[in-house]
Structures are given as C-alpha cells and as structure tokens.
VOGU-3710 file (C-alpha; in Angstrom, 3 decimals, decimal comma):
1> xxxxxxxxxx> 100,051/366,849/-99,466  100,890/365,570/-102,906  104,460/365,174/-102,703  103,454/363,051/-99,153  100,915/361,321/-101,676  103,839/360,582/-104,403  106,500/359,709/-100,959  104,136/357,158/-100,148  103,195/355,280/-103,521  106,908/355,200/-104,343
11> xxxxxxxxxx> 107,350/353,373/-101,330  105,088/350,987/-101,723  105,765/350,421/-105,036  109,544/349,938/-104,359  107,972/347,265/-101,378  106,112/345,777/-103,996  109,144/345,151/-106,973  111,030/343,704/-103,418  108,208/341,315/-102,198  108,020/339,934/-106,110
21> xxxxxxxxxx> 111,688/340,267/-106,426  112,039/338,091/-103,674  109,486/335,733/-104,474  110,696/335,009/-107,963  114,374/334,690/-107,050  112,672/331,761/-104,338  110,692/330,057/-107,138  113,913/329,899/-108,991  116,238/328,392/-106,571  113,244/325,754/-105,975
31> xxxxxxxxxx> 113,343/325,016/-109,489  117,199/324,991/-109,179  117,103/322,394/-106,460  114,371/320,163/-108,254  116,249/319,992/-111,006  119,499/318,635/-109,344  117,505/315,397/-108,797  116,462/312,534/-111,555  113,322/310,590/-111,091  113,433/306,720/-111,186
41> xxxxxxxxxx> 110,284/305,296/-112,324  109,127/301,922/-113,419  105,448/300,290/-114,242  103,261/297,620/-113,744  100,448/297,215/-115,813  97,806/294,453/-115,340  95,998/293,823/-118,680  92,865/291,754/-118,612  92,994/289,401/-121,959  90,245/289,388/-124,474
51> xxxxxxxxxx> 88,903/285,648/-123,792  85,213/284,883/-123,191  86,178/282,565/-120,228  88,929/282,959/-117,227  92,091/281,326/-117,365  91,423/277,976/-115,601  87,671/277,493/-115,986  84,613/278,299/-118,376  83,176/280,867/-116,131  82,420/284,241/-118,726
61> xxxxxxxxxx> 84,695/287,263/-118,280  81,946/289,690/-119,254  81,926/293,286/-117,333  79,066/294,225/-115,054  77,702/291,344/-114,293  75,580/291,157/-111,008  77,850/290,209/-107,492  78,745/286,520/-108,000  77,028/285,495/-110,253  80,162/284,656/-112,843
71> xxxxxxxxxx> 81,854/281,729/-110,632  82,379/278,060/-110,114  83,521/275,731/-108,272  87,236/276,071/-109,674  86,974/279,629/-109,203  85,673/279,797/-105,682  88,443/277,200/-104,998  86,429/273,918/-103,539  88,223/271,181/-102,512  88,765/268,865/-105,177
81> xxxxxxxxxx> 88,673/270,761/-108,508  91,577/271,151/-110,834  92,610/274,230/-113,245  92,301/273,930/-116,694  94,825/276,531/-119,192  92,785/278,908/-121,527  95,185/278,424/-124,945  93,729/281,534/-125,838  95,513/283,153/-122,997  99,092/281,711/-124,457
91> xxxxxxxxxx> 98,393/282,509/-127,603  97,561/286,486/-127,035  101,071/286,549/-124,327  103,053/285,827/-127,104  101,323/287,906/-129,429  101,928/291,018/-127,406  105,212/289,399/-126,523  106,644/289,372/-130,221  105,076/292,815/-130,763  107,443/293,695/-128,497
101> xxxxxxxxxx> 110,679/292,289/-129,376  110,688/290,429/-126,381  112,435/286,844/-125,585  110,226/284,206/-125,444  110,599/281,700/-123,010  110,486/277,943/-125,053  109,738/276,419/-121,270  107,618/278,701/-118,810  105,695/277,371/-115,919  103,350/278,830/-113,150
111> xxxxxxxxxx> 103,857/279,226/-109,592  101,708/279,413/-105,990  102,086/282,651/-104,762  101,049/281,906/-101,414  99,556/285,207/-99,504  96,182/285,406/-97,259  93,410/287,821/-98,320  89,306/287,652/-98,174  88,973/287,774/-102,141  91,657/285,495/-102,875
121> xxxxxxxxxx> 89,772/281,960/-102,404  92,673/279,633/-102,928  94,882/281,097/-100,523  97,529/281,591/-103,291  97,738/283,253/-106,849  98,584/281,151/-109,850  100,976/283,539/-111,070  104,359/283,162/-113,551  106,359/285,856/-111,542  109,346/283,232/-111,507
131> xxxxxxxxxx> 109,313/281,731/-114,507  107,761/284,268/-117,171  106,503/283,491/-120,730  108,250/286,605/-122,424  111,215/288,215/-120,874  112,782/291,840/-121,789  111,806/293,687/-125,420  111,279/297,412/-125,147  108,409/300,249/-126,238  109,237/303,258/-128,784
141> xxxxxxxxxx> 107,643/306,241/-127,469  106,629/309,141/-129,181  109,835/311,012/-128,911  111,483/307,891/-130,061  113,189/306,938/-126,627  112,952/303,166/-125,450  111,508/302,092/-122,688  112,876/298,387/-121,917  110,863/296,268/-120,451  111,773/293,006/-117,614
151> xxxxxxxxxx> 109,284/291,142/-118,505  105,284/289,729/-119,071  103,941/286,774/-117,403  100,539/285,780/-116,823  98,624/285,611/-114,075  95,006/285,224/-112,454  93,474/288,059/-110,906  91,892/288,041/-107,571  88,178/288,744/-106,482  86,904/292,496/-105,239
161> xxxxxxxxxx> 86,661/293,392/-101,405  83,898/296,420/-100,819  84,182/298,232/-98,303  81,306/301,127/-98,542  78,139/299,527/-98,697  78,505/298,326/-94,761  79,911/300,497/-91,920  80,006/296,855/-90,363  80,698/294,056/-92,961  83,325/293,976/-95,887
171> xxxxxxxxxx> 81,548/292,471/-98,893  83,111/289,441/-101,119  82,422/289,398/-105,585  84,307/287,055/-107,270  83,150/287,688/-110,265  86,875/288,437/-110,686  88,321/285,848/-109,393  90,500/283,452/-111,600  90,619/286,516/-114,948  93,426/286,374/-116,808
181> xxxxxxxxxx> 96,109/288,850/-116,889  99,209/289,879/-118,305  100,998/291,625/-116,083  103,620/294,087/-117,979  106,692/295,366/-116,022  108,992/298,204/-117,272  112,894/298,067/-115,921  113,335/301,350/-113,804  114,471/303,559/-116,499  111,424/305,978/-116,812
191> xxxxxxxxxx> 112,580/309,583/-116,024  109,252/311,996/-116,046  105,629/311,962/-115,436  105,404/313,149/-119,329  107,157/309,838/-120,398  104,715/307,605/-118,307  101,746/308,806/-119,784  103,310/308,321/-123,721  104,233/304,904/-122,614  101,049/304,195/-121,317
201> xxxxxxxxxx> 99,131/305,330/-124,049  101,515/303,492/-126,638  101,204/300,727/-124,799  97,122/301,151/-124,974  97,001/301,625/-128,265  98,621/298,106/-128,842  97,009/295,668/-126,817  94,091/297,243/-128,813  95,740/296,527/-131,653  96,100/293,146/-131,445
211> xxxxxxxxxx> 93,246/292,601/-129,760  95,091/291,277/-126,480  93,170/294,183/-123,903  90,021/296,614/-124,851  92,337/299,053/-122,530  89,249/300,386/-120,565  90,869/301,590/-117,297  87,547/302,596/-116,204  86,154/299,153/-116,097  89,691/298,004/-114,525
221> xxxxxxxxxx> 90,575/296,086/-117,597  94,112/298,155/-117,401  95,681/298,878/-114,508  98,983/300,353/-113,298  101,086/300,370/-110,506  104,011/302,935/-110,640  107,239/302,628/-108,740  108,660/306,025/-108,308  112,416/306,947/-106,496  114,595/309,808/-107,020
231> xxxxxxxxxx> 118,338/310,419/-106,809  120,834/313,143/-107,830  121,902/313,476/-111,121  124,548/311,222/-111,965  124,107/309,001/-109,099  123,300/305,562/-110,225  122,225/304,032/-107,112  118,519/303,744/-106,748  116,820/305,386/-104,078  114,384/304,495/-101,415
241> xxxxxxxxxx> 111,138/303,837/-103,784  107,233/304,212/-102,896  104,822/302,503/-104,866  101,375/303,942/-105,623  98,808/301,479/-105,870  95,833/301,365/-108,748  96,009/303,928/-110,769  92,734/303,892/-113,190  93,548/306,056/-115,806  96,716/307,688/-117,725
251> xxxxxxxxxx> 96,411/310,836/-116,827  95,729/309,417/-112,464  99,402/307,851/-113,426  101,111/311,473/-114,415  99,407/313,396/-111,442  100,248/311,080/-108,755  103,998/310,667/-110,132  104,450/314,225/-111,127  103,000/314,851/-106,629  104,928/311,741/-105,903
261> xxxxxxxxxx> 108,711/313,595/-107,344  107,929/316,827/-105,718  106,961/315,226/-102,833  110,179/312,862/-102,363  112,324/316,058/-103,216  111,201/318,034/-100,579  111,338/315,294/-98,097  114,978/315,198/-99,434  115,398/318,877/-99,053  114,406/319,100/-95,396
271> xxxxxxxxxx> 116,529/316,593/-94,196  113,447/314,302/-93,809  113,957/310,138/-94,453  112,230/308,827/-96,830  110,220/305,860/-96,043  109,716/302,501/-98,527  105,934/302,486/-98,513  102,518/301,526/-100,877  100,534/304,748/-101,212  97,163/305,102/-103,569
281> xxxxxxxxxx> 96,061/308,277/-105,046  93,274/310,423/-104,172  91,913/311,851/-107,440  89,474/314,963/-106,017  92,740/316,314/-104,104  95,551/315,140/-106,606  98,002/314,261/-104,145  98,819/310,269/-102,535  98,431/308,881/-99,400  100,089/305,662/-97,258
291> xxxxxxxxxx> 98,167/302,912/-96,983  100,962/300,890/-95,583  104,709/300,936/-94,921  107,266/297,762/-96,569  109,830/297,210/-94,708  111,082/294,276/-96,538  110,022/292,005/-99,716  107,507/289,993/-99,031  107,723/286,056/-98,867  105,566/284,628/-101,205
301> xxxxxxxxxx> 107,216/281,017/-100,850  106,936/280,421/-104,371  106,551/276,931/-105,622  105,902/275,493/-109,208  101,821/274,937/-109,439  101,429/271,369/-109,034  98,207/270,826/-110,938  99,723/272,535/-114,312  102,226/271,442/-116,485  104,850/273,729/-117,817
311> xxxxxxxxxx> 104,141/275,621/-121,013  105,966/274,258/-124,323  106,612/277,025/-127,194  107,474/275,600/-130,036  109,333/277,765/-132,874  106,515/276,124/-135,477  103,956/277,802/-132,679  105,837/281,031/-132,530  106,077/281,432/-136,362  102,594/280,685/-136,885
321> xxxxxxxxxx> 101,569/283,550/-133,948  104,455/286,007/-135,677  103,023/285,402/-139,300  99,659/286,773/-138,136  100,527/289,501/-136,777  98,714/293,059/-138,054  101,007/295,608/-139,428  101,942/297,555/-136,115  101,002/301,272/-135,982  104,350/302,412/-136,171
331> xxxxxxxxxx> 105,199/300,622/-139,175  101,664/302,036/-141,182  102,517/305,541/-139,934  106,168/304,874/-141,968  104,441/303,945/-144,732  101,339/306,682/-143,943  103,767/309,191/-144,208  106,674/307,736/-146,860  105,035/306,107/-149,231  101,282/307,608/-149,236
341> xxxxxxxxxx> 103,279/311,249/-148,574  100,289/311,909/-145,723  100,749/314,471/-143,330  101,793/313,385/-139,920  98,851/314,729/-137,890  96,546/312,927/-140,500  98,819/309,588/-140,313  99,460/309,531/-136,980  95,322/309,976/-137,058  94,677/307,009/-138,789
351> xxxxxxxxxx> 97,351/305,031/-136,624  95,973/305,800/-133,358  93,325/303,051/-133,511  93,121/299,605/-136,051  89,859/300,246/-136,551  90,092/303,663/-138,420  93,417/302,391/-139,819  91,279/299,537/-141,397  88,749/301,346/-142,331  90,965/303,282/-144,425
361> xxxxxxxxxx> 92,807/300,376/-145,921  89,209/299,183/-147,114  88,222/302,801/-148,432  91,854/302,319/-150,507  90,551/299,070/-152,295  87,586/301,385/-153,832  89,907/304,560/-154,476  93,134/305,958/-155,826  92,597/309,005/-154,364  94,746/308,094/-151,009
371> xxxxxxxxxx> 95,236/311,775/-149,538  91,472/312,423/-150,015  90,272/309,502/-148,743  92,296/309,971/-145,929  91,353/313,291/-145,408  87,831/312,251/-145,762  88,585/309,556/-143,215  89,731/311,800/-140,306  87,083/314,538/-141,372  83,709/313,559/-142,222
381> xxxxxxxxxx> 83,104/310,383/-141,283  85,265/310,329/-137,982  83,066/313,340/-137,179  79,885/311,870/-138,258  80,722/308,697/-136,287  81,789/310,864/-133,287  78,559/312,992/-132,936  75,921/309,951/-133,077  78,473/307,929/-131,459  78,781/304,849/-133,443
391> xxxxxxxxxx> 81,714/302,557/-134,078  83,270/302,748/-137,710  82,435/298,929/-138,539  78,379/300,895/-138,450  79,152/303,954/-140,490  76,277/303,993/-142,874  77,950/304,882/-146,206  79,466/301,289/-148,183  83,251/302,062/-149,305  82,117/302,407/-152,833
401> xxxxxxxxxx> 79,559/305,160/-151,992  82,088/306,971/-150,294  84,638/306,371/-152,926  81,918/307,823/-155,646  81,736/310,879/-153,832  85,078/311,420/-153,347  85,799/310,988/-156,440  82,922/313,505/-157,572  85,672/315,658/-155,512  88,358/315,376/-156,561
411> xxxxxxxxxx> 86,879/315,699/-160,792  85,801/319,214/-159,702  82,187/318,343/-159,997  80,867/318,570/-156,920  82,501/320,964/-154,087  84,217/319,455/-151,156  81,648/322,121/-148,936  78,399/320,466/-150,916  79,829/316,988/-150,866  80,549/316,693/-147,129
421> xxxxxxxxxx> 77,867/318,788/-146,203  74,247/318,580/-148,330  75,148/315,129/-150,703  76,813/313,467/-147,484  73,569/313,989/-145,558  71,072/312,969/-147,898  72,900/309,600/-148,553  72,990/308,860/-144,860  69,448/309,483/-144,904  68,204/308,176/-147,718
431> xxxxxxxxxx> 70,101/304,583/-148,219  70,696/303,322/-152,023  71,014/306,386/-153,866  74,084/307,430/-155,944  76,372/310,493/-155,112  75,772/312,225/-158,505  72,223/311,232/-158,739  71,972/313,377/-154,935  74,636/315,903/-156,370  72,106/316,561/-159,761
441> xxxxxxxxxx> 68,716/316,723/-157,626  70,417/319,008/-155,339  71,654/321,295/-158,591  74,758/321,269/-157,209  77,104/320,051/-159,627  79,839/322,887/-160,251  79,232/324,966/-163,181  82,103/325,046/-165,716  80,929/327,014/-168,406  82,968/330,044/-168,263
451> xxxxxxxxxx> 80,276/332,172/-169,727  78,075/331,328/-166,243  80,670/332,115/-163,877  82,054/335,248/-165,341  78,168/336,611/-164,687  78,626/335,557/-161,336  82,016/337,479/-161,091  80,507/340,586/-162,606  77,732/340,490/-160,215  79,449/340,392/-157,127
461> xxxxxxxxxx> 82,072/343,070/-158,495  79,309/345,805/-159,229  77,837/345,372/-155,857  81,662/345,503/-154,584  82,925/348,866/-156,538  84,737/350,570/-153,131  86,645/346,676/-152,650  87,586/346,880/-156,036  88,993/350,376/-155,775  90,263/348,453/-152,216
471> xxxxxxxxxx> 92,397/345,466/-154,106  93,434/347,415/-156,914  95,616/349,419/-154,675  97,380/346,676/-152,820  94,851/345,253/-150,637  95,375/341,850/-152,010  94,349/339,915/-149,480  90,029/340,665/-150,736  90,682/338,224/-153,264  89,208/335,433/-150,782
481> xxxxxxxxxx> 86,264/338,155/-150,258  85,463/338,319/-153,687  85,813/334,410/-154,377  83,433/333,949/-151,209  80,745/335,748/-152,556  80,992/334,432/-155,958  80,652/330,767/-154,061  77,548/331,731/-151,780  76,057/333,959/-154,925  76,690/330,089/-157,033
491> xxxxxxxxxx> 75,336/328,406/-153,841  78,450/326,345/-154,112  78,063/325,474/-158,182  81,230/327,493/-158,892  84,293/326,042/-160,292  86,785/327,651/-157,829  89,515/327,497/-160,114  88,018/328,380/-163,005  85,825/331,877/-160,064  89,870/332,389/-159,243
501> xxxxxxxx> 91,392/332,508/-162,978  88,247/335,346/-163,935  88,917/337,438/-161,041  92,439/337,621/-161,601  91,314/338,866/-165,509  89,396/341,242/-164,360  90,945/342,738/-161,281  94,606/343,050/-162,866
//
C-alpha cells in the first residue's frame, strides 16, 4: 500500500514539474515574441493656460462653475460678434516655447477648423494647427533621453456634451467653450509606456513651473491623447496606429499604452489586421475600447481666421519673455547637487515643484547652513505642511524663525529630535516666541558639561552590567544601545558627541 502511495505522488509530482515546465517555457516564448516588436508612440497634450479670461473674450476661466453660467455672446458664437486675442495667452506660448528650445515662429496665424459638433457653437475651432507659434524643441527625461517635439500652437477648446443625466436628451455647458489651450505634440519617437509617464510628468512639472498650466488632470486642465503603433525591430516604417482618446491622468496614459502594445502584438501574432481607429480607456477594467474607426484624415478645410490678424514676434518681445524666465528645474538640481553638494533624492526633492524650490531659496537668504536647511525643507516642514494640508506660501514659521532654530542645530545646542519635535511645535502654536527662549523653558538645551554627562553614562552602564560584559567581547554594535539610553535618561539634553567620546573611555 505504501509503495502504491509513493507510485502515485511521484507521478503526480513528475505531472506537476511538466504542467509548470510547460507553462514557463510558454511565458517565455511570449516574452520572446513581444520583444521582437518596438512600440511607436507619440502625444498630445492639451494644456489649459493660466489666464483669468478665455482667449477671445472676458468671460472667467474659473473651474466649477455652475452649467453656463461662464459665457457670452462671443463665446456662444451670435451672429455679429468678433474675437478679441488674450496677450496673455502669447505671452505664456512662448514662455513654454523657449523653455523648450523650440523655434519660434516670428509670423504665426490662426485657422477655421471647420467640423460639426453640439458643443462647438461656431461650427469651427480657431485653432493654429497650420501655422504654429513654436515649432520642434525637445524634453530631457529622467534617464536623460530626448523626446523631440513637432510642435505647440494654440487653440480654443470646445464646450462639454453630457450624456448621463438623460436617457433621452444630451445636455450642452459651455462654460468651456472658447478656453485657451496649448496643444503640445511629441514626434513619434516614444518607445515604452515607462517613458510616457516620465515625459508626462516632466512635462507637468514645467508648465507649473512657469506658471503656463496648474496641471490638474482631474479638473481636465491637462489632457492627453496618445498615438500608439508597433513594428518589428529595425523596421522603420510606421505601422497602422490607434489613438486613445482623453486620458485624465499619467498613470490612465501608461495603462492604456502598456494594454494598447500587448494588444496590437497579439493582433499581430494571430494573423489578425489591425485596424486605424480612436479608442478611450476604461479605467475600472484597464483595458480600451473603439469608439470609432478612421479610415482616412479628416478634412478640416482649413482657412486663415478672417477676423484675426497674424501674430508678430518680435526678437525685442522674445528677449524680454527669455530674460524672465525662472531658473528651470533641471538647471537648480545641477547646481542642487554641484555646487550646494546636496544629495540627489533631497535635490531632486526640492526641484520637483517651484514652490518648495523657492521656499528654499528664501530659507538660504536667512542661513548658511544650506544642507540643513534643505534637509529641514524636505523633512519638517514638507511634513508639517503635508499633514494639515497647507500650501508652503502658509507655513506658519517666518524664514528667520526657522533659520534660528536651525541654527540652534547645527551649534549643538539643541538636538535635531527636540528641535523638530517639542521647540518646532510650540512655535507653531504659540506665534512670536524665539527658538532658544522655547528651547530654555523646555530645559532642553544640550548639556555640555562633561561632568553631567559622564553621570548619565555611569548610570545607564550599572543598570547595563550583562551589555557591558556583551560589547566588551565584540558585540560592538550596543554602542547605539548604550547612547540611546543615555539620550532618553538626558531626555534629549545630551551632547551626542561629547555621550559617544565617554562611552568609548569607558568601554575600551
């Protein structure tokens, strides 16, 4: 009966290493075969400027405004009325244009681009998809590859069709209507998922920068289209491409491109034909779905807007936009890390948003200490700021409190535990008092007197006699024990050089 027993679990243990066997050597000609192709991948992002009226009338761009109730007659198109150009809107396209090492166009114009659609009340979209304020220019991503852009134009956006609040009726808001945007195309030469998202979220980071977008894809302020195609490596003919529609966040973008590859592979891979189509993304299943097949290009019959004239840039203009310009983040993160000798995380920290990277310019003008303060930056006060969720430009502390208490710091008066714990506290709650004045009233200014601390020492070793016994046969590592408890028997007072240099006496 047992050797039956043994017959049979040998068996279907052998069936077992097969089945898995098996499997794995079919997940790894799948990978084989996905990797024989290259992805193709270009974007479209619509950016909503930062004016406080659209780009041909006064009406207010604010978000969340009741149905209709942020229009006009220029921007519900009745007969008659004429546009008039926003200058802020030039001004911030050839901000983000020059950020960008693009080619600015000296003579741009706008265009009709003449399609049908309930939301769109004109009939046509004043657009500068022919004749584009900035043309090519590239983005450094985070692995230091370029992606090269075609080209940024502005445009108007287009009111909102809703479709769920009548199984009947499609409702109209043009709230939206006549918004100005910069639309931001990439040439084709994306190759991953991964490289879409970096190159979204660089190119986030600086239209916040310069104050051209807020970047809130939630509230549609960003929005991308991707283009995505495959082909064989080494092929350079582009392949049949879909397009998914609307993406409203970064990470939307690399799910449906990372479905949208293995999708187009497989179609490959089973002899299927791949179909040039506009698909949107469902984000509770992660996958795409068609919403309608393009045969050809659309004809837009493009023709030069009548009732604008063409755009002048003049190189006096340009150089007056180009000598404004912030320091780009790439640029302080250089310096972060060269000059200031910061680590990267904590540079590339302080980079990833103007406002913290001002903030710690400021902090700089009160301080020499420039690796505290930016450690104090990222730690402290970002966290502070985080948990009662308040912008920077309100943290409660003036730079020259802040620089006091670093600067208790880094003297060795006060603890970096006390300081960012019990002294940081109090002077967030109690407004106007001094860091050492706290530091004193708390008793927590560090004790230097050598007599004081060596009584600590001695203290915590005759409580300690087995750890002693412990480190004075190799178990070095209870030296952080030892100064622990000298620290919580000081509540904090201390000197932790001065704790470190008396156990080291007395332990050797």
């Amino acid at each position: 009966m047992l050797i039956r027993s043994l017959k049979a679990l040998s068996a279907a243990v052998y069936s077992s290493a097969l089945f898995f066997y098996a499997t794995a050597i079919s997940i790894f000609a799948a990978l084989e075969k996905i990797h024989q192709y290259e992805a193709v991948i270009g974007l479209e992002v619509h950016a909503q400027l930062r004016t406080q009226s659209k780009l041909f009338c006064g009406d207010s761009t604010a978000f969340g405004a009741q149905p209709n109730t942020q229009v006009s007659p220029v921007s519900l198109a009745h007969p008659g009325t004429l546009p008039v150009m926003n200058k802020a809107v030039t001004e911030l396209a050839v901000k983000l244009g020059l950020a960008l090492q693009c080619t600015m166009v000296r003579h741009n114009y706008f265009a009709r681009k003449n399609y049908f659609y309930p939301d769109l009340p004109k009939a046509y979209q004043v657009s500068q998809h022919t004749a584009p304020i900035c043309r090519g220019g590239f983005l450094t991503l985070s692995n230091h590859k370029k992606v090269l852009l075609n080209r940024i134009h502005i445009e108007e956006d287009a009111g909102k069709s809703i479709h769920d609040l009548d199984e009947h009726f499609t409702y109209l808001d043009f709230n939206r209507a006549g918004i100005p945007l910069l639309e931001i195309v990439t040439e084709p030469c994306i190759h991953s998922a991964a490289d879409a998202y970096d190159y979204l979220t660089q190119l986030r980071r600086l239209v916040r920068w310069l104050g051209v977008c807020n970047g809130n894809m939630e509230e549609g302020s960003m929005r991308c289209d991707a283009n995505i195609s495959i082909r064989l490596k080494g092929e350079t003919k582009l392949g049949t491409r879909v397009e998914v529609k609307n993406l409203n966040s970064i990470r939307h973008v690399k799910l449906a491109i990372d479905f949208e590859i293995n999708r187009l592979i497989e179609l490959t891979e089973n002899g299927k034909q791949i179909v040039q189509q506009t698909r949107s993304f469902d984000a509770e299943k992660g996958t795409t779905f068609s919403l309608r097949t393009k045969e050809d290009a659309e004809d837009y019959r493009y023709f030069p807007e009548p009732d604008l004239p063409p755009i002048f840039l003049s190189e006096a203009y340009l150089q007056s936009i180009q000598s404004a310009l912030p320091v780009l983040p790439e640029a302080l993160f250089q310096k972060y890390t060269g000059q200031f000798q910061l680590a990267p995380n904590i540079a590339q920290t302080l980079c990833a948003d103007k406002e913290d990277a001002d903030f710690f310019e400021r902090l700089l003008q009160h301080t020499s200490s420039i690796k505290a303060a930016a450690n104090w930056v990222v730690g402290p006060v970002k966290s502070y700021c985080n948990e009662h969720q308040v912008d920077l430009s309100n943290f409660p502390l003036s730079f020259s409190t802040l620089a006091d208490l670093i600067s208790l710091v880094e003297s060795g008066k006060l603890s970096f535990g006390n300081a960012s714990g019990r002294v940081f506290q109090t002077l967030i709650n109690q407004p106007g008092r001094m860091p050492e004045e706290v530091a004193i009233a708390l008793n927590l200014i560090q004790e230097k007197d050598e007599a004081a601390t060596e009584a600590w020492v001695n203290e915590v070793m005759n409580k300690m006699p087995e750890k002693v016994k412990e480190y004075q046969s190799g178990k070095k590592g209870l030296m952080g024990l030892f100064a622990g408890e000298v620290k919580k028997l000081s509540k904090g007072k201390a000197d932790m050089a001065v704790v470190n240099k008396i156990l080291l006496e007395k332990l050797n």
